[in-house]
FITI-242066 format. One record per residue (C-alpha): residue number from 0; x, y, z. Coordinates in pm, 1 decimal. Layout:
SITE     i         c1         c2         c3
SITE   NUM          X          Y          Z
...
***
This chain:
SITE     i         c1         c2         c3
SITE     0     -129.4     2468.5     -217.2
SITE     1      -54.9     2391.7     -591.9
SITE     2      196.4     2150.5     -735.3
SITE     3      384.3     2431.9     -890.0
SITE     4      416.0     2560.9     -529.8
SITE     5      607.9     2281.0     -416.4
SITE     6      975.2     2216.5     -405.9
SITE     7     1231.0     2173.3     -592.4
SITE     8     1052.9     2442.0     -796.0
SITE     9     1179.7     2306.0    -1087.6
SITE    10     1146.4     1945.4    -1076.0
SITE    11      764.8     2046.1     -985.7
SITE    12      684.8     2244.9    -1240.0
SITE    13      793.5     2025.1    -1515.7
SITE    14      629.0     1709.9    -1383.8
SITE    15      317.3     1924.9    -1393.1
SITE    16      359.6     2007.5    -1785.5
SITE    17      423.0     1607.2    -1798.6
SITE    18       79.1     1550.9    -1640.4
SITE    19      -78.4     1731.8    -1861.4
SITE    20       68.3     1547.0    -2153.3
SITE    21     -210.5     1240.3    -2216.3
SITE    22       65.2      900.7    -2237.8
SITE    23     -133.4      579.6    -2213.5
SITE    24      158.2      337.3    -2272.4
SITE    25       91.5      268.6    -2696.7
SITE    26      -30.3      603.4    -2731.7
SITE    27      286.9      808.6    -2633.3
SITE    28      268.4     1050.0    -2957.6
SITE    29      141.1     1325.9    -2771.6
SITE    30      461.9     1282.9    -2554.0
SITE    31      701.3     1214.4    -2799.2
SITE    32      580.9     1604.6    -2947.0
SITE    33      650.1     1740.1    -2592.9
SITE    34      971.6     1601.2    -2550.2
SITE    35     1051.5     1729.1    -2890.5
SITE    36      929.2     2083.6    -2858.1
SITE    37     1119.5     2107.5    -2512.0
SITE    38     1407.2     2019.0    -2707.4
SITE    39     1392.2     2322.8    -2944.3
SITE    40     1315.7     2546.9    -2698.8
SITE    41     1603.5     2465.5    -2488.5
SITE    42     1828.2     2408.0    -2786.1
SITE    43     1907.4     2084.5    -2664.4
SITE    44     2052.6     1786.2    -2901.6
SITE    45     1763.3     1488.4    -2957.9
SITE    46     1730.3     1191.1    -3165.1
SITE    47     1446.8      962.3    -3222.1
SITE    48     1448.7      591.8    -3300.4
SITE    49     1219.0      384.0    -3525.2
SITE    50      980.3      285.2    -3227.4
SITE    51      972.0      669.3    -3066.8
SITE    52     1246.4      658.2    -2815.2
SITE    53     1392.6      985.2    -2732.5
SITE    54     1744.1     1057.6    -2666.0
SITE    55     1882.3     1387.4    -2566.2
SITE    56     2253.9     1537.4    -2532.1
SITE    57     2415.4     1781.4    -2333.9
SITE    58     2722.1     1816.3    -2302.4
SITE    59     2947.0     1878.2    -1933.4
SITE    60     2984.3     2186.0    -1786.5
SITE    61     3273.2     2372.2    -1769.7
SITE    62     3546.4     2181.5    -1561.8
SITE    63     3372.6     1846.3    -1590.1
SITE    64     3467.8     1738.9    -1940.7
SITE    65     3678.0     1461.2    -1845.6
SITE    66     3450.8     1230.8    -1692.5
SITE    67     3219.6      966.8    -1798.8
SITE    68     2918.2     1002.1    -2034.0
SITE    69     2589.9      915.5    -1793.7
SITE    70     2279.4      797.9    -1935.1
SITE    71     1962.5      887.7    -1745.5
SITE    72     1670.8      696.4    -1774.0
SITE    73     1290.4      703.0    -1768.9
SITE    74      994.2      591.9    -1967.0
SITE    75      716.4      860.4    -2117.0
SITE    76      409.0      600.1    -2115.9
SITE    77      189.6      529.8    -1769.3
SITE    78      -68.3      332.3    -1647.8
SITE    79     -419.4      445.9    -1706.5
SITE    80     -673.2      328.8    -1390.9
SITE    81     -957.8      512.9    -1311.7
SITE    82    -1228.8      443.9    -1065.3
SITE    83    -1600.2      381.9    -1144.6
SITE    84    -1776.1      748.1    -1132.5
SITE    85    -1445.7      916.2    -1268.4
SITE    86    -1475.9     1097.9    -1590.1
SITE    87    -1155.2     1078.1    -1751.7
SITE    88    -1048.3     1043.8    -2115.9
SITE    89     -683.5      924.4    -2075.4
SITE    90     -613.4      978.4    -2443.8
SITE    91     -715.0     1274.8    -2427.9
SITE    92     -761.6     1512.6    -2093.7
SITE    93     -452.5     1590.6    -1851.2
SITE    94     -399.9     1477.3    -1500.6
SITE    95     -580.0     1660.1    -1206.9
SITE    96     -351.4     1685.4     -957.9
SITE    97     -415.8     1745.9     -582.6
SITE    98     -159.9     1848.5     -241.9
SITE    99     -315.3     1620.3        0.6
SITE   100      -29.9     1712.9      321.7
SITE   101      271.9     1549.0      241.8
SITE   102      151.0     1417.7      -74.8
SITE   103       42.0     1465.4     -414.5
SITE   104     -265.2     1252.9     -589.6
SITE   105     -489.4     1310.1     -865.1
SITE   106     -843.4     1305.9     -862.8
SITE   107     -978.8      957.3     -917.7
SITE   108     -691.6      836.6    -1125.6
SITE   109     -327.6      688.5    -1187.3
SITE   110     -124.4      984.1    -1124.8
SITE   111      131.1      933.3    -1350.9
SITE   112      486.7      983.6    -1128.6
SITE   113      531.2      588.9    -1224.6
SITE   114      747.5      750.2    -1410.0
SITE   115      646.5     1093.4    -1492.8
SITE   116      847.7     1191.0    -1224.7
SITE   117     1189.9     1049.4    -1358.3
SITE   118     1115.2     1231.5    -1657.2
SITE   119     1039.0     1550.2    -1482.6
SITE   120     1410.4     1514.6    -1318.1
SITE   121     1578.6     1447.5    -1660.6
SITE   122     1396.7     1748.2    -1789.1
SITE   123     1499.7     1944.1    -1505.6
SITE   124     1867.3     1873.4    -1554.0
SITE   125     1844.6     1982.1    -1939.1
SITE   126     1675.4     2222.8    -1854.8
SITE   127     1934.1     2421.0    -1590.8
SITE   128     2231.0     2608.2    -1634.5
SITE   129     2345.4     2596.0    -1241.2
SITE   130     2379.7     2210.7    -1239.1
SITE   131     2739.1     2042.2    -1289.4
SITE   132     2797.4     1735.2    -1467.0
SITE   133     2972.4     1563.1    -1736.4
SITE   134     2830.2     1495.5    -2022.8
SITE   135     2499.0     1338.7    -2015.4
SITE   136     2262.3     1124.6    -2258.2
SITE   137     1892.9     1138.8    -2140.1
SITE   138     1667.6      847.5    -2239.2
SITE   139     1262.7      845.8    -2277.6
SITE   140     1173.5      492.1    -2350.7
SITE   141      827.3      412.0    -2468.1
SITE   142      534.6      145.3    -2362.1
SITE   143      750.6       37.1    -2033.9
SITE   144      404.1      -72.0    -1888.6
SITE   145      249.6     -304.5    -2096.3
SITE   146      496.7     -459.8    -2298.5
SITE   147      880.5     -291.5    -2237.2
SITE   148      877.7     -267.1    -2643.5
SITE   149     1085.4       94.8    -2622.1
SITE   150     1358.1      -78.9    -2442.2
SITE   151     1347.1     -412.8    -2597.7
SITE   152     1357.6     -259.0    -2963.0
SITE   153     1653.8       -6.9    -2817.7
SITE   154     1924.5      -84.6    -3094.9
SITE   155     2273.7      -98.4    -3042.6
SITE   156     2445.1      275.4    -3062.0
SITE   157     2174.9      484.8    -2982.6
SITE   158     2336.2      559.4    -2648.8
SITE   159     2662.5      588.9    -2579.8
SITE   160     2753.2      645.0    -2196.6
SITE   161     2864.5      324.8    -1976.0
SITE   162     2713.9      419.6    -1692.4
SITE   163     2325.9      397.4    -1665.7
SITE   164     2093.9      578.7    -1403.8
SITE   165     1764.2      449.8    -1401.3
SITE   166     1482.6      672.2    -1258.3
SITE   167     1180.2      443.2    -1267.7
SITE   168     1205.6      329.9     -778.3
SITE   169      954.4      384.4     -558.2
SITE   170     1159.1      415.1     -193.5
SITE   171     1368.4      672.9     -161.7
SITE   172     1644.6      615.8       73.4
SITE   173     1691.5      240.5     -159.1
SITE   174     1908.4      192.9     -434.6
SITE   175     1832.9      -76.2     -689.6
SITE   176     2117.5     -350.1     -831.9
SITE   177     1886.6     -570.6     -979.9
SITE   178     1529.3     -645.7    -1057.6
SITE   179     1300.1     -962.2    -1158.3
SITE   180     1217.4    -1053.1    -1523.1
SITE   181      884.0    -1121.9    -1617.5
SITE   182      710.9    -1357.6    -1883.8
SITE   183      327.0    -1299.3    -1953.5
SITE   184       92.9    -1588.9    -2002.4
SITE   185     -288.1    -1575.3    -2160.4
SITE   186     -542.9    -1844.3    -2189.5
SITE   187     -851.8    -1786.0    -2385.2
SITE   188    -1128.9    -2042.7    -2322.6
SITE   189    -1412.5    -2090.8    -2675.9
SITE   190    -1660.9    -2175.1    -2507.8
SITE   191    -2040.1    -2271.6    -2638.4
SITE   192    -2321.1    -2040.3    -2523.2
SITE   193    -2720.4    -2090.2    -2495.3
SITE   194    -3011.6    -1900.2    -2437.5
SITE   195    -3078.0    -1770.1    -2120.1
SITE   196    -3389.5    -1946.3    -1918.0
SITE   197    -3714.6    -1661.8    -1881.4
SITE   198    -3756.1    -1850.2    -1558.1
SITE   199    -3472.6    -1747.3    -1375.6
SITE   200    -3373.3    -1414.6    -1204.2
SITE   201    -3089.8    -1262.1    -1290.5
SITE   202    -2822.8    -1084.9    -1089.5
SITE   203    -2471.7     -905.1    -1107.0
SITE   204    -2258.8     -993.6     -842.3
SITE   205    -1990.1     -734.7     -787.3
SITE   206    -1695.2     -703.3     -634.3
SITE   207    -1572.7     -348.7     -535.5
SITE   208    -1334.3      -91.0     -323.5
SITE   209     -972.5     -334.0     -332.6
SITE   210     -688.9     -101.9     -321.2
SITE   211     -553.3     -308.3     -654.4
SITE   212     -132.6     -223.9     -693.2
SITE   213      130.7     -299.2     -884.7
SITE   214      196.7     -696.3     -944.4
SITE   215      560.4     -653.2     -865.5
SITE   216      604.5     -409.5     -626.7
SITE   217      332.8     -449.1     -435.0
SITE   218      264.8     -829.6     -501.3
SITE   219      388.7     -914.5     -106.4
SITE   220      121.3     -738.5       85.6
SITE   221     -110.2     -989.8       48.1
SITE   222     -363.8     -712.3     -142.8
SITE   223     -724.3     -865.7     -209.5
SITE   224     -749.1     -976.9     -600.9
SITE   225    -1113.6     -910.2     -733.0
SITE   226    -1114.2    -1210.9     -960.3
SITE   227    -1007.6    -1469.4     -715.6
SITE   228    -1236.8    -1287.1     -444.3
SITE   229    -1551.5    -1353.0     -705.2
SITE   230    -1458.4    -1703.3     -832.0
SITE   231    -1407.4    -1802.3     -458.8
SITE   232    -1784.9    -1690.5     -460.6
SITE   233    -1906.8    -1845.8     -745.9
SITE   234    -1703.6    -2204.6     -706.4
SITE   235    -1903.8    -2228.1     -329.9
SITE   236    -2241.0    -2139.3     -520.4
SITE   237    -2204.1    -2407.9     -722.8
SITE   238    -2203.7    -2683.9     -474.3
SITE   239    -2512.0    -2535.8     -351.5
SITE   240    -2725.5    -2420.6     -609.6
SITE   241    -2805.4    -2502.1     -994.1
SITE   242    -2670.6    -2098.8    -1163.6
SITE   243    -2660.1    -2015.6    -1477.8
SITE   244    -2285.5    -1798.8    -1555.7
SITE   245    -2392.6    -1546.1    -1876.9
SITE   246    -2065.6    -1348.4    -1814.5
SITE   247    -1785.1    -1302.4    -1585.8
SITE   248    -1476.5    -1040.3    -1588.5
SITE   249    -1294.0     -834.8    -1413.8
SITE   250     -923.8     -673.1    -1357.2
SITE   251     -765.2     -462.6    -1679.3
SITE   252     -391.7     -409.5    -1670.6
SITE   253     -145.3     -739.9    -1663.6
SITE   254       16.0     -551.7    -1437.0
SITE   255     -188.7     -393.3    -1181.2
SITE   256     -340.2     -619.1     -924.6
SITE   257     -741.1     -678.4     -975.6
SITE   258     -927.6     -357.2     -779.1
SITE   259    -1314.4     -471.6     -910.3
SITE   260    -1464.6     -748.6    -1100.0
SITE   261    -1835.7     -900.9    -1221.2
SITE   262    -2041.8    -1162.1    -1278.5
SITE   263    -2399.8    -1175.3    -1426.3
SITE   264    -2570.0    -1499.9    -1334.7
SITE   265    -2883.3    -1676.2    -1368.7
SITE   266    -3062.1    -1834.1    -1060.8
SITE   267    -3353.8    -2083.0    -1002.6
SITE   268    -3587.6    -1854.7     -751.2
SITE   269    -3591.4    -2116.1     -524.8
SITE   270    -3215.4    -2067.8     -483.2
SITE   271    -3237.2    -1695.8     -441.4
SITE   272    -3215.2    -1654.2      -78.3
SITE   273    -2985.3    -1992.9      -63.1
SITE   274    -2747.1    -1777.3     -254.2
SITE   275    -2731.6    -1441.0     -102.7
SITE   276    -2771.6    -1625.5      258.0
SITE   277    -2378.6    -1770.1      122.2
SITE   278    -2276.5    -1413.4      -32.5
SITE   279    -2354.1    -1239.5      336.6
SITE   280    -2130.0    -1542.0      550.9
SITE   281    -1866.3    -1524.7      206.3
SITE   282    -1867.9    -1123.1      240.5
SITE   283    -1803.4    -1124.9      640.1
SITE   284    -1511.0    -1428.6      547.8
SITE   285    -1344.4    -1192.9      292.2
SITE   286    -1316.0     -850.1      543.3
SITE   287    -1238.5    -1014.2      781.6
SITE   288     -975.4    -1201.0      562.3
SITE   289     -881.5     -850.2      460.8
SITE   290     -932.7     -633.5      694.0
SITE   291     -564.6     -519.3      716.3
SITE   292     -489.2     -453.6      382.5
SITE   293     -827.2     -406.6      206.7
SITE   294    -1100.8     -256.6      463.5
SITE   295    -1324.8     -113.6      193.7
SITE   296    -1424.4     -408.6       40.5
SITE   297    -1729.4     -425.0     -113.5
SITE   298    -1943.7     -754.5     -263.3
SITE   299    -2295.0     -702.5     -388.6
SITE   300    -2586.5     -869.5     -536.0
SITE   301    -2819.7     -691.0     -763.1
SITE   302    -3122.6     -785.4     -950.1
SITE   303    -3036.8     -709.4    -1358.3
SITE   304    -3215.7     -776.5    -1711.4
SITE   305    -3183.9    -1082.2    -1822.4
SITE   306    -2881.7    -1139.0    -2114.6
SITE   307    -2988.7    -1324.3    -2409.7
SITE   308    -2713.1    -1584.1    -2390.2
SITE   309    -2542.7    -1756.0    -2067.9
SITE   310    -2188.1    -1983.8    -2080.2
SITE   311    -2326.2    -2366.3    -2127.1
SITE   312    -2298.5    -2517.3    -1774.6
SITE   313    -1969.4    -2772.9    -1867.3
SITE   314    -1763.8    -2461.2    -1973.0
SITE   315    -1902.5    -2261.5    -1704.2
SITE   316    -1801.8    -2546.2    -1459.6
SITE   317    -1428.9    -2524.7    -1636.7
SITE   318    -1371.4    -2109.6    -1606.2
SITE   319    -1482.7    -2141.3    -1259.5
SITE   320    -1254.7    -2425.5    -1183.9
SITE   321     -976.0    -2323.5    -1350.3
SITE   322     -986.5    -1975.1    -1228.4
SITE   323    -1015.8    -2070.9     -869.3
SITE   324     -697.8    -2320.8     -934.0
SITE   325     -515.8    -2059.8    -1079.4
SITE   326     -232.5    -1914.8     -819.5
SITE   327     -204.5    -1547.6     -733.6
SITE   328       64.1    -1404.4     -486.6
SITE   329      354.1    -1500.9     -436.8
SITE   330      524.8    -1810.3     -519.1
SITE   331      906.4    -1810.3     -333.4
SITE   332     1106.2    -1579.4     -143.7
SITE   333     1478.1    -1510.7     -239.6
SITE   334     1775.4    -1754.3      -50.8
SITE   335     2008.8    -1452.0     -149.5
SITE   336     1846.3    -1117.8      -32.8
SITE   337     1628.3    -1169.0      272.1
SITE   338     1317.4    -1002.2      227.4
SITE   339     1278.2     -996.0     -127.3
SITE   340      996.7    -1162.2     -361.0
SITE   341     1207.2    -1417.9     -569.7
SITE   342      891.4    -1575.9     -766.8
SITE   343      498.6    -1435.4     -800.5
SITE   344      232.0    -1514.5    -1006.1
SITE   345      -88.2    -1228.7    -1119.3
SITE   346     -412.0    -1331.2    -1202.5
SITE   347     -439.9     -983.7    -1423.4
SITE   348     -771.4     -983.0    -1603.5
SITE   349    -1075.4    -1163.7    -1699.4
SITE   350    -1217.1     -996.5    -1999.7
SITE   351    -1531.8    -1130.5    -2241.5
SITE   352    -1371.3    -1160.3    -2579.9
SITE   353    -1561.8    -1144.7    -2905.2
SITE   354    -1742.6    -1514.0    -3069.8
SITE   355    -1813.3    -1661.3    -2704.6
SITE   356    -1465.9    -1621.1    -2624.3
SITE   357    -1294.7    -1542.9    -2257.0
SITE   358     -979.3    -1425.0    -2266.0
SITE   359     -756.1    -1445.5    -1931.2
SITE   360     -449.2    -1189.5    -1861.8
SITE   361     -176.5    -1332.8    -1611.8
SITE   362      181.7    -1199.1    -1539.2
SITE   363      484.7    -1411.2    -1371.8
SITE   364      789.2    -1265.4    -1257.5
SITE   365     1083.3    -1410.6    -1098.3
SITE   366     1469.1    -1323.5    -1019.9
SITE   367     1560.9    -1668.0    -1151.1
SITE   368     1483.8    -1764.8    -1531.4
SITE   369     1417.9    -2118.3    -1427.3
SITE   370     1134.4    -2044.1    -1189.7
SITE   371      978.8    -1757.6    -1370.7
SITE   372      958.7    -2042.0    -1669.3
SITE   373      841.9    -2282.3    -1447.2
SITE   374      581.5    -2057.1    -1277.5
SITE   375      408.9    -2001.0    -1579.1
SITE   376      400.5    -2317.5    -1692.1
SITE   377      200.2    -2395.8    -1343.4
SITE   378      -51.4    -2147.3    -1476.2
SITE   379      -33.7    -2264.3    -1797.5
SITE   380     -114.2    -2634.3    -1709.0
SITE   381     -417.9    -2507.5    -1486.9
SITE   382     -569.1    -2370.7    -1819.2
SITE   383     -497.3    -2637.5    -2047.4
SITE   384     -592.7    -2865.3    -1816.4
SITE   385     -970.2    -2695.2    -1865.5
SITE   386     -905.8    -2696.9    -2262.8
SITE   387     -857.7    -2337.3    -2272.3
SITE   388     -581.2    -2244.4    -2567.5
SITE   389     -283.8    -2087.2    -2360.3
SITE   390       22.4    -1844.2    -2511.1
SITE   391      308.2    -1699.7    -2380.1
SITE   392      474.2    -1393.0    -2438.6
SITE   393      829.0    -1310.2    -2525.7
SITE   394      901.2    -1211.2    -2156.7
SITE   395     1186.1     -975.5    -2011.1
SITE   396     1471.7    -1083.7    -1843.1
SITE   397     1642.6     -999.2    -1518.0
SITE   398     1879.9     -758.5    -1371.0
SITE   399     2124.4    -1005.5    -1233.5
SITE   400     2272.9     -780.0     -898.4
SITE   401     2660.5     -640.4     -961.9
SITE   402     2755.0     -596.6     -592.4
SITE   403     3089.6     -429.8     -736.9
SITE   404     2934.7     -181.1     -942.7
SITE   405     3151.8      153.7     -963.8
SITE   406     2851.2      367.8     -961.7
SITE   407     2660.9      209.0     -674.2
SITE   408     2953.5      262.5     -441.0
SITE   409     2941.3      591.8     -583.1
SITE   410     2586.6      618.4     -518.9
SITE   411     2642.2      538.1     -142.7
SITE   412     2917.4      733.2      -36.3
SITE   413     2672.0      987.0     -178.6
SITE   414     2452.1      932.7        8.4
SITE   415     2545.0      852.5      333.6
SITE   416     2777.5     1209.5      261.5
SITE   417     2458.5     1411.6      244.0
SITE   418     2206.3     1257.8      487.1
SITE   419     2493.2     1111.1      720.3
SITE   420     2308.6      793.2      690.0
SITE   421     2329.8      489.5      483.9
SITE   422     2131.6      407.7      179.2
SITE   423     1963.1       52.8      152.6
SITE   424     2077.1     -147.8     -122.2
SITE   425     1853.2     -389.0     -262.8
SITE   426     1717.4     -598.0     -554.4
SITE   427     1335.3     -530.8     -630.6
SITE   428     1040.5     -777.6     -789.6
SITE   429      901.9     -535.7    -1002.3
SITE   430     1071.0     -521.5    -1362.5
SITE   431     1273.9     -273.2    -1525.1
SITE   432     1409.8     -210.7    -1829.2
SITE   433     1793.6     -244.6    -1719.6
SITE   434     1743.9     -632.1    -1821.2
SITE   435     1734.4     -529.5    -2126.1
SITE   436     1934.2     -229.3    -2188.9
SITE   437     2160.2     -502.9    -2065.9
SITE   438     2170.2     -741.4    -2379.9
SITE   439     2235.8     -484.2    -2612.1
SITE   440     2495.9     -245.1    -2407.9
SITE   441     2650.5     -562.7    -2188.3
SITE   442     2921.0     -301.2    -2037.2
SITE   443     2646.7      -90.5    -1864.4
SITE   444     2717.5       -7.2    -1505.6
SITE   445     2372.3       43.4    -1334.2
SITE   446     2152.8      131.2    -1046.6
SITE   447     1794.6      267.4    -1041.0
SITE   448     1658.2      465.2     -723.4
SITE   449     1360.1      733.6     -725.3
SITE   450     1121.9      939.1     -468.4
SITE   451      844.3      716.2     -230.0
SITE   452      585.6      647.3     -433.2
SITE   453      304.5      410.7     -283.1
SITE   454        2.0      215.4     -481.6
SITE   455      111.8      283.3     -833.4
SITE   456     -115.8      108.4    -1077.3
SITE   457     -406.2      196.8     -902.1
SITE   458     -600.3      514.5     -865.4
SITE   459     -470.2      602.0     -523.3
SITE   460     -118.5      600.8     -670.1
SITE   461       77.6      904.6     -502.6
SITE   462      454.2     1061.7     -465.0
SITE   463      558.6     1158.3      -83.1
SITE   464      678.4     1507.2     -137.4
SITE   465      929.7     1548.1       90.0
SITE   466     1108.9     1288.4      -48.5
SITE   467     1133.3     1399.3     -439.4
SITE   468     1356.5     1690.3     -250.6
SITE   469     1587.8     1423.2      -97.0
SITE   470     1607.3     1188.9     -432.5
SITE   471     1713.8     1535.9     -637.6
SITE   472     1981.5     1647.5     -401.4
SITE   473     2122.3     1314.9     -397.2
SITE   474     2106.1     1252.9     -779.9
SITE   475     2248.6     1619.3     -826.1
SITE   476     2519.7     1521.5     -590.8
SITE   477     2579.9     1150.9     -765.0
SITE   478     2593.6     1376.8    -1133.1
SITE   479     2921.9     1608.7     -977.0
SITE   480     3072.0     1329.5     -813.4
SITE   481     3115.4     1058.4    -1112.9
SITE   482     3483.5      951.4    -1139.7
SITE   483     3660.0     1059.4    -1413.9
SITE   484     3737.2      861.0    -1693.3
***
């Protein structure tokens, strides 16, 4: 079976056309001309701000002029992961998508429904002439995944409807009234380098097969973290053997948790079998430690040329410190909503940086401002604390929960009027961008809810099929059943 087999037939077949669309989040121009030339062949209104948001208009049909204007929501970009052995240009080649029984993947990559999916729907709904709303405003934000710049440089008037469905969940069956903002912090350690000793064997050790996952969404399962699974390594192989560190990363996306990471280091060869004796009783520690979450697992050690230049052994002593010190995971659970994430930290990415320079990504998040500040200040001190030069980025904010919302009332009777069941409402620790559609349109009535998607941010993202069915009856239904003004 194909994708284009599957239903809703039309839903389907335009998130296929998405996924063949390249749209690494920065690099959404390819998109942008999609969206564009859908818009002339369907003759639908559009509008494009300075950054590359999309807007479209359509107006209601017949009967359904009187209510509300209703702004649906999803952004164009996604996260690019791939894993090792995968050919795949992400700027340039599409998607490969595959029906694995009651779900769709792609072939060794991100798939993409985080949120090419939403945008499939909104296309959908432009698309038909057998669907009944009122008038409707459909929003493509870009770069939602590695910086929310589409939505924070959103300017006032660009969108006019009050009422805001956002199409970016990942349970279906849950509807979202508020989510966690999120603050980004980076340290970058200058550190002095030397040559390398002629003496000493080299080795990579390596740190393979996580499941990796999205640092919001995901951040409660307790998934294995490559970097902290090496540095654990390398701070107990330093209280038992003189190494030499000549390089060290691992992770990519701030906010995808760490699926694989690296070290090259020097050793005595006295010390050889002292170390790997450590890596085997380390390796057996770790799956068993993991065993639920992360069986495949992998940690090797591998003879490798010798580097010209290795980290000098006090700021080696300092990375490896400060990395280890670093917290990962999460940090509080909410006192309001039982269940929910309230505070998490991500130790994103360890990356070797140009002029003996490493540069280390981290994400917080948090439903209260005063603990997502104070969270990455925690990880801030850690770093400075090991003279590394730490920043901070602008940061999102919240989506404080409106338990009187018009539109999620709406949203359940709904729902619980098609399925005969009710629909969970909840907050969620991944960000959205209703934060900050929030500070510029402060009268926006919103909920978000979507299809099951599981391990986005990772290559073994996929979409449960069934339940894209269920997620477009009920947001057809929601559309026909607005109030009227």
């Amino acid at each position: 079976m194909k994708i284009t087999d599957l239903k809703p037939e039309i839903v389907w077949k335009f998130f296929h056309q998405v996924t063949q669309v390249p749209r690494p989040s920065k690099k959404e121009e390819k998109m942008i001309k999609f969206l564009e030339s859908f818009a002339k062949q369907y003759k639908i209104a559009i509008k494009k701000d300075a950054v590359g948001n999309i807007l479209m208009s359509k107006p209601a049909t017949p009967g359904k002029e009187n209510l509300p204007t209703v702004v649906l929501q999803s952004h164009m970009d996604m996260v690019c992961e791939k894993n090792n052995g995968t050919a795949h240009d992400f700027d340039n080649d599409p998607i490969e998508t595959i029906v694995d029984g009651n779900w769709l993947r792609a072939n060794g990559t991100t798939l993409g429904a985080d949120n090419g999916i939403g945008v499939a729907a909104e296309l959908a709904i432009l698309a038909s002439d057998n669907i009944e709303h009122g008038p409707i405003e459909c929003l493509f934000t870009i770069d939602e995944e590695t910086g929310l710049t589409g939505a924070k440089a959103l300017e006032k008037g660009f969108m006019t409807g009050d009422i805001l469905l956002n199409l970016d969940s990942e349970d279906e069956g849950e509807i979202f009234m508020g989510c966690a903002g999120g603050k980004d912090t980076q340290a970058v350690f200058h550190y002095e380098s030397c040559d390398t000793n002629p003496d000493m064997q080299y080795f990579k050790i390596e740190v393979k097969g996580l499941n990796g996952g999205h640092s919001g969404g995901e951040i409660h399962k307790g998934l294995g973290n490559a970097n902290k699974v090496l540095v654990r390594y390398l701070y107990l192989l330093n209280n038992q053997a003189d190494f030499n560190l000549c390089s060290i990363q691992g992770g990519n996306l701030r906010n995808a948790i760490a699926r694989e990471a690296q070290a090259v280091i020097g050793l005595h060869p006295q010390d050889k079998e002292t170390a790997r004796i450590l890596l085997n009783h380390y390796t057996a520690d770790i799956e068993n430690e993991l065993k639920h979450v992360d069986p495949n697992v992998r940690i090797s050690m591998e003879s490798t040329d010798r580097p010209d230049k290795h980290i000098s052994g006090s700021w080696a002593q300092k990375i490896i410190l400060a990395l280890h010190a670093c917290p990962h995971g999460v940090i509080g659970m909410s006192h309001d909503i039982e269940g929910l994430v309230e505070t998490s930290t991500n130790l994103a990415s360890v990356k070797m940086g140009p002029d003996d320079t490493i540069i280390v990504g981290t994400s917080q998040r948090s439903s209260i401002e005063s603990c997502k500040n104070m969270i990455a200040n925690q990880v801030a001190s850690v770093f400075k604390l090991a003279d590394a030069t730490v920043t901070h980025g602008d940061g999102y904010p919240g989506w404080a929960p409106n338990p009187d919302s018009k539109i999620l009332k709406v949203a359940q009777e709904t729902y619980k009027r098609l399925f005969n069941k009710e629909a969970k409402i909840m907050a969620i620790h991944a960000g959205l961008e209703c934060g900050l559609f929030l500070e510029k349109y402060p009268n926006l009535d919103m909920i978000s809810f979507g299809p099951t998607l599981r391990d986005v941010h990772s290559p073994n993202e996929r979409i449960q099929i069934d339940t894209v069915g269920l997620w477009w009856s009920h947001l057809l239904e929601l559309l026909k059943s607005i109030p009227a003004k």
